[in-house]
Backbone atoms as SQL, in Angstrom:
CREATE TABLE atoms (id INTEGER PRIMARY KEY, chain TEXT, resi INTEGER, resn TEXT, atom TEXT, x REAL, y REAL, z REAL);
INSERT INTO atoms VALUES
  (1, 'A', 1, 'UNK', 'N', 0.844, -1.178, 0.000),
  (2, 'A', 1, 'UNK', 'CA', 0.000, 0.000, 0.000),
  (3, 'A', 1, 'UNK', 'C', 0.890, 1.243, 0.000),
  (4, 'A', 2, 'UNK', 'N', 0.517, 2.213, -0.689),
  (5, 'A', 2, 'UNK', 'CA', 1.351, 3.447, -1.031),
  (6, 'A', 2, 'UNK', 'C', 0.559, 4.406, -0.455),
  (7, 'A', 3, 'UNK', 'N', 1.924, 5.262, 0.436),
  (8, 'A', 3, 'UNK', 'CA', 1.182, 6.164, 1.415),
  (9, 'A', 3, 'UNK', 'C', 0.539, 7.819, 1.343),
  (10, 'A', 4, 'UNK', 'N', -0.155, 8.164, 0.862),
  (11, 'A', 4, 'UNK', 'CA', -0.535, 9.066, 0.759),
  (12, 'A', 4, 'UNK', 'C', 0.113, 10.544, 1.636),
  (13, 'A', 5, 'UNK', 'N', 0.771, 11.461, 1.190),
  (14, 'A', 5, 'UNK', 'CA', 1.154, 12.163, 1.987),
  (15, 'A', 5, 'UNK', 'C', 0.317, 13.242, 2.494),
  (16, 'A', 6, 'UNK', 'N', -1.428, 12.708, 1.778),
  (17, 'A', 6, 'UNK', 'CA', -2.198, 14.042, 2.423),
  (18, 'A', 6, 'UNK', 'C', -3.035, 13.626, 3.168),
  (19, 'A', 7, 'UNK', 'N', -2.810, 12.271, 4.079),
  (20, 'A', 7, 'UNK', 'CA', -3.241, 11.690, 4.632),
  (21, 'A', 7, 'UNK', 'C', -2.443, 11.916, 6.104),
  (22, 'A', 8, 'UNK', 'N', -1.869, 12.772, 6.329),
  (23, 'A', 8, 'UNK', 'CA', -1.188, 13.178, 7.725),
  (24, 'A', 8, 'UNK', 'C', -0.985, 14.411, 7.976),
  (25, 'A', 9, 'UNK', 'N', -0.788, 15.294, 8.824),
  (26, 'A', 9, 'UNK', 'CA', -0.183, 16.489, 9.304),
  (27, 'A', 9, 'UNK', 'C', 1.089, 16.062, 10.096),
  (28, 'A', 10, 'UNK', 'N', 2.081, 16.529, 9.062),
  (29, 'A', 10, 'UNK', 'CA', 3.178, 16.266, 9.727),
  (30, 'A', 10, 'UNK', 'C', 4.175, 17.524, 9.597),
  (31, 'A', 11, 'UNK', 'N', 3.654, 18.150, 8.824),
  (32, 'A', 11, 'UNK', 'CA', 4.110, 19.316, 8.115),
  (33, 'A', 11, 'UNK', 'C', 3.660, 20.541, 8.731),
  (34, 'A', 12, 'UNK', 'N', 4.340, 21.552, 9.837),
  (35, 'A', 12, 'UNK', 'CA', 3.810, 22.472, 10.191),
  (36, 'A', 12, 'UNK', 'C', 3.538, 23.763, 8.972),
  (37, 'A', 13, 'UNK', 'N', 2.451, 24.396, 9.008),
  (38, 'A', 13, 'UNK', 'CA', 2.283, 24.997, 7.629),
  (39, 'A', 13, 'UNK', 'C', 2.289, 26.556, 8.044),
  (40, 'A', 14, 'UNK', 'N', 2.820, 26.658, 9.366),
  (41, 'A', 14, 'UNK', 'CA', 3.483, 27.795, 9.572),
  (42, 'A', 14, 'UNK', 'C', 5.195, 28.257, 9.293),
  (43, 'A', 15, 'UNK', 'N', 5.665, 26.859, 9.661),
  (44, 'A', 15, 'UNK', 'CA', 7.203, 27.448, 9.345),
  (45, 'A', 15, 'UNK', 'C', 7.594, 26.638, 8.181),
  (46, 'A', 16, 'UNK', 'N', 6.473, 25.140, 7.944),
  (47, 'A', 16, 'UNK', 'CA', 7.307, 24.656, 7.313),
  (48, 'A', 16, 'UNK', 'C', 7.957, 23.124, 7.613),
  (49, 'A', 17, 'UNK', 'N', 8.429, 23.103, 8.696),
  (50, 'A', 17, 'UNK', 'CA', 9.269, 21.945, 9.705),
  (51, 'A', 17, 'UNK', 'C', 9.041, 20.594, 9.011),
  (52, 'A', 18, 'UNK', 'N', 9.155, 19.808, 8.659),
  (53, 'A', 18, 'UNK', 'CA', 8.792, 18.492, 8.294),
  (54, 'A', 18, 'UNK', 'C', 8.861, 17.169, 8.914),
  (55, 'A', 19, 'UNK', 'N', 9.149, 17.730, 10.571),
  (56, 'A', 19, 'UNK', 'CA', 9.549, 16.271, 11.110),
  (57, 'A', 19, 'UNK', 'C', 8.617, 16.023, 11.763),
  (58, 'A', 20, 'UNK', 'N', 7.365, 16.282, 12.138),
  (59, 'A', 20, 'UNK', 'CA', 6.053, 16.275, 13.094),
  (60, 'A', 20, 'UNK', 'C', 6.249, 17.248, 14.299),
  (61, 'A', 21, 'UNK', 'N', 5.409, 16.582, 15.105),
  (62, 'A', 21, 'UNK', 'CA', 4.968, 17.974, 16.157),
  (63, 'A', 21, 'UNK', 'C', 5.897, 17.024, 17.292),
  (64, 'A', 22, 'UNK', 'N', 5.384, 18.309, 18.987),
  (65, 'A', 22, 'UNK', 'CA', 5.322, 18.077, 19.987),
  (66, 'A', 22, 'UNK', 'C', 4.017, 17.797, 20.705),
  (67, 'A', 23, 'UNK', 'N', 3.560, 16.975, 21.694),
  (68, 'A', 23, 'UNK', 'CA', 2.118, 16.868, 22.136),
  (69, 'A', 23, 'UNK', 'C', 2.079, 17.828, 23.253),
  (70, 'A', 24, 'UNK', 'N', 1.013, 18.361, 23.518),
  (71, 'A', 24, 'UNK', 'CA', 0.639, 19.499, 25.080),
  (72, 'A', 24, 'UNK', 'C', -0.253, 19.231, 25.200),
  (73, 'A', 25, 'UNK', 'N', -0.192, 18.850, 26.543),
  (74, 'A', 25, 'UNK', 'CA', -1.995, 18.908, 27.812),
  (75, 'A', 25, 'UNK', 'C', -1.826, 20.097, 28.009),
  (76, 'A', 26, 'UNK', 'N', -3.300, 20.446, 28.127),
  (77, 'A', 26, 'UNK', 'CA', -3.442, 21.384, 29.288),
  (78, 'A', 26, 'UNK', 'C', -4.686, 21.436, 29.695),
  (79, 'A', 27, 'UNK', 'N', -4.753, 21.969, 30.749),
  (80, 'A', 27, 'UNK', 'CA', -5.843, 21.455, 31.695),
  (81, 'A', 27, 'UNK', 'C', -7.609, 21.995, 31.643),
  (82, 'A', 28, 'UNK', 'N', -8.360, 21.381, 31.472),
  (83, 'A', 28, 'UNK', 'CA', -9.697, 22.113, 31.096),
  (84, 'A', 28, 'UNK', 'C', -10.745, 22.748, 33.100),
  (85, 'A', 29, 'UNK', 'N', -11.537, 23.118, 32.144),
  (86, 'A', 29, 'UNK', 'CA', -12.457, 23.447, 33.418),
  (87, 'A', 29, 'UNK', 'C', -12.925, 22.115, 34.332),
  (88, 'A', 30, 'UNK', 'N', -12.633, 21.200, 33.705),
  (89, 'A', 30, 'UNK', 'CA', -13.703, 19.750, 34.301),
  (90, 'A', 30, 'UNK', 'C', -12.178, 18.666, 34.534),
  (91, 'A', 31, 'UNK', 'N', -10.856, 19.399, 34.916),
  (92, 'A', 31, 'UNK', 'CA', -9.445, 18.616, 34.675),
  (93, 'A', 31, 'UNK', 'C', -9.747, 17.410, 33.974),
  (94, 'A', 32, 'UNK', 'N', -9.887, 17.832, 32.657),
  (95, 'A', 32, 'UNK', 'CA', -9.546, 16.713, 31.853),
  (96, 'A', 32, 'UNK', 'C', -8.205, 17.641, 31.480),
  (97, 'A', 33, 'UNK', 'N', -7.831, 16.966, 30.310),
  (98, 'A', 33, 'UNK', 'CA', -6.963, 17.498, 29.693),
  (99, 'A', 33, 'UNK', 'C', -7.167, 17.513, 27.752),
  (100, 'A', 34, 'UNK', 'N', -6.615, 18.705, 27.335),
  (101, 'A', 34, 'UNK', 'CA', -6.778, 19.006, 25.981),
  (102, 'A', 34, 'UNK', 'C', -5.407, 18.651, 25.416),
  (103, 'A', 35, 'UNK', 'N', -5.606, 18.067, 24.577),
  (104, 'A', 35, 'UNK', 'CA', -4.236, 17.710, 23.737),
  (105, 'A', 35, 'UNK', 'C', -4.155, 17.992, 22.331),
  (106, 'A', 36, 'UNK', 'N', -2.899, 19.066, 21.928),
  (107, 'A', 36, 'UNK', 'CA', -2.568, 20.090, 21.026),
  (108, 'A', 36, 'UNK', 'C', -1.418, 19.351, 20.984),
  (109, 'A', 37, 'UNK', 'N', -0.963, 19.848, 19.443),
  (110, 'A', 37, 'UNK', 'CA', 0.069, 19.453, 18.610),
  (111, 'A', 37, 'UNK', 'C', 0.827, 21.116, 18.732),
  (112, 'A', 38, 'UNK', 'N', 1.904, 20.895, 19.346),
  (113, 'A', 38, 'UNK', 'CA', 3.575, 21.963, 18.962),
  (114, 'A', 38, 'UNK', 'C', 4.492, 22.110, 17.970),
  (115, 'A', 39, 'UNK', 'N', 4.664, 22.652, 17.113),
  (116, 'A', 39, 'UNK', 'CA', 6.147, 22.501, 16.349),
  (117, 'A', 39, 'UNK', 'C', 6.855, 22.453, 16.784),
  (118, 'A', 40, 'UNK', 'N', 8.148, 21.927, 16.860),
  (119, 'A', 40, 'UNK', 'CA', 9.416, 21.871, 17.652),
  (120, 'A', 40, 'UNK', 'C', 10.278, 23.151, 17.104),
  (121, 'A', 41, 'UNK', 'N', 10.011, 23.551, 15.810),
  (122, 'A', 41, 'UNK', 'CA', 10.685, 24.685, 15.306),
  (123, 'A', 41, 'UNK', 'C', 10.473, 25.896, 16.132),
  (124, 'A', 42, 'UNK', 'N', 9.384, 26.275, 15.421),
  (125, 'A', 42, 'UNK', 'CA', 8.496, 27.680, 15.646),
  (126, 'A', 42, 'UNK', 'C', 7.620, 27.797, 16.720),
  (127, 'A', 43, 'UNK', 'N', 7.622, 26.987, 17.116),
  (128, 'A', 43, 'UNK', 'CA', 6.735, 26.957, 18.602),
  (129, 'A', 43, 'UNK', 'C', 4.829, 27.206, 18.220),
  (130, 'A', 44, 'UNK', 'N', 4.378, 26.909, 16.964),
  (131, 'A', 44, 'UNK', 'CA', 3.153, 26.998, 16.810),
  (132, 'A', 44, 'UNK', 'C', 2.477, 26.133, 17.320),
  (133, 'A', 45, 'UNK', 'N', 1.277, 26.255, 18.052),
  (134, 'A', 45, 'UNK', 'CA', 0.027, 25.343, 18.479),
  (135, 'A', 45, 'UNK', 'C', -0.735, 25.161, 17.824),
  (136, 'A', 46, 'UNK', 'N', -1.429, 23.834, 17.733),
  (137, 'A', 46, 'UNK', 'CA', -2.618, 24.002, 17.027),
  (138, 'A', 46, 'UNK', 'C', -3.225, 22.645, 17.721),
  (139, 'A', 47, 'UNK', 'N', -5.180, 23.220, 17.780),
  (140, 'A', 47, 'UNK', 'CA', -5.660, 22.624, 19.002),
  (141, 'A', 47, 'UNK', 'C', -6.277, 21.357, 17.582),
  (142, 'A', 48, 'UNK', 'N', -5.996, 20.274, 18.161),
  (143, 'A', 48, 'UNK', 'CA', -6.848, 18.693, 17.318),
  (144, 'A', 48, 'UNK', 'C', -8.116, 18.162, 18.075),
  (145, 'A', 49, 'UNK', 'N', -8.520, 18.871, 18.809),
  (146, 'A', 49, 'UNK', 'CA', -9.721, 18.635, 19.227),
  (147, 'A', 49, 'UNK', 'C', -9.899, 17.068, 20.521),
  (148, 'A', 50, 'UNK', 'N', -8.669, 16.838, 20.691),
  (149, 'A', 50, 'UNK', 'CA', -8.789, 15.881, 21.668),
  (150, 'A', 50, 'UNK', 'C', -8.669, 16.544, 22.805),
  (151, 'A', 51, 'UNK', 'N', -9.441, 15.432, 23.337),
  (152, 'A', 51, 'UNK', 'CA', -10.046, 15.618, 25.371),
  (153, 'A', 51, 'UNK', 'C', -9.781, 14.585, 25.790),
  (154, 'A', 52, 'UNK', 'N', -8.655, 14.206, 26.604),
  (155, 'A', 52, 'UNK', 'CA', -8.609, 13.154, 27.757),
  (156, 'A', 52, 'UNK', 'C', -10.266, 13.221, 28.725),
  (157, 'A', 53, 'UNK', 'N', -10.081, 11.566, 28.842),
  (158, 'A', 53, 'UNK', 'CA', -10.834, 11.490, 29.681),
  (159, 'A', 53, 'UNK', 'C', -10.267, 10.075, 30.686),
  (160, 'A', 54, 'UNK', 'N', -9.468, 9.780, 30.618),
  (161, 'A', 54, 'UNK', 'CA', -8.683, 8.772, 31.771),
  (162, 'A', 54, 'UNK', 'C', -7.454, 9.079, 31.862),
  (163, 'A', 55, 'UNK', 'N', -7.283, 10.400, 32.201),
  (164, 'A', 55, 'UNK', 'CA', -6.187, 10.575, 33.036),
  (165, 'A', 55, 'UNK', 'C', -6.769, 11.473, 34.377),
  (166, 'A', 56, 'UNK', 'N', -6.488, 10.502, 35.514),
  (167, 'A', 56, 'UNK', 'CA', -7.568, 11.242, 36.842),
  (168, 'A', 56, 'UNK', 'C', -6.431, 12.795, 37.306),
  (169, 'A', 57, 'UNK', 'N', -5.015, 12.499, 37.050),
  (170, 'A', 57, 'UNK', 'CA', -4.531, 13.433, 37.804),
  (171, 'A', 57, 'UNK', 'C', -2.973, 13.389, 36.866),
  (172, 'A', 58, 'UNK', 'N', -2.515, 14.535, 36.177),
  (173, 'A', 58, 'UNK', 'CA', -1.735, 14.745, 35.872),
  (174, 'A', 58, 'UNK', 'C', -0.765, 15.330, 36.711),
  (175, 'A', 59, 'UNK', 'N', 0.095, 15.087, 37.508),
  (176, 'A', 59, 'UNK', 'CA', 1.675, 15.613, 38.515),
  (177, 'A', 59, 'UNK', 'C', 2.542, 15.854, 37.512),
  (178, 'A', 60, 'UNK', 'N', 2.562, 17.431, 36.905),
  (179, 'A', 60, 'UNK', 'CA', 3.617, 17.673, 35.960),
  (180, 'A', 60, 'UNK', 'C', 5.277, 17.660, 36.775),
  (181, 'A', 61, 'UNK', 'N', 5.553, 17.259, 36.890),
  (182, 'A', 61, 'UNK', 'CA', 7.298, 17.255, 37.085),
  (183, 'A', 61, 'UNK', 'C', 8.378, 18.271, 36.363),
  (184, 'A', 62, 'UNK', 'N', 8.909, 19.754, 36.778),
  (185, 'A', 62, 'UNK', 'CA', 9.483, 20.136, 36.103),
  (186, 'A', 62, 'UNK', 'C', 10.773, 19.345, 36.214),
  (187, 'A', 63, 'UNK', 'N', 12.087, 18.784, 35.200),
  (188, 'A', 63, 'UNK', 'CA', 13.133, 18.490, 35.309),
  (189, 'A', 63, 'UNK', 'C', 13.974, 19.865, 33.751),
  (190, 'A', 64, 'UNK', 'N', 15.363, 19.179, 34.693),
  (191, 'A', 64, 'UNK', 'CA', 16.569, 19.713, 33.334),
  (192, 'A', 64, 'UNK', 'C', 15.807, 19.686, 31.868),
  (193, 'A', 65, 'UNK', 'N', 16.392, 20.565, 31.187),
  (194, 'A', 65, 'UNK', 'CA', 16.513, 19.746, 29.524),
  (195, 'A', 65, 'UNK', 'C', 17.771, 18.884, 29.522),
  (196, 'A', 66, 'UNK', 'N', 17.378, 17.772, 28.438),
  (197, 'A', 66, 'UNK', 'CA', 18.434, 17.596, 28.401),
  (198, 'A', 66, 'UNK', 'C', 19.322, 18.073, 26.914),
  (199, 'A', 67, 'UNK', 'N', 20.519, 17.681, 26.707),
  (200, 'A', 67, 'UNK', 'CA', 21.095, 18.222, 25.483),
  (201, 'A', 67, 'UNK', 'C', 22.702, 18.831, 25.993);
């Protein structure tokens, strides 16, 4: 099967980037959580319309970067 390349967003169509995104929760009125796609480039968001609904409690942990 031959893969269609307009069959994904992988391509941020703000800067450009071609390697896919970063994922982000963040937290709603009812703590679920919303999950958005990041560029790793340009730092653009863009919301995909997903809503956790089994995660009871997210404990973000700040640590180092690494690199």
């Amino acid at each position: 099967m031959k893969e269609n390349p307009d069959d994904e967003f992988r391509i941020c169509p703000n800067c450009g980037y071609k390697k896919g995104f970063h994922l982000c929760f963040k937290k709603t009125e009812n703590s679920r959580f919303r999950i958005g796609l990041i560029c790793p480039s340009c730092g653009q968001s863009y919301n995909i319309d997903w809503i956790t609904s089994d995660i009871p409690e997210l404990d973000v942990k700040w640590e180092d970067n690494y690199g």
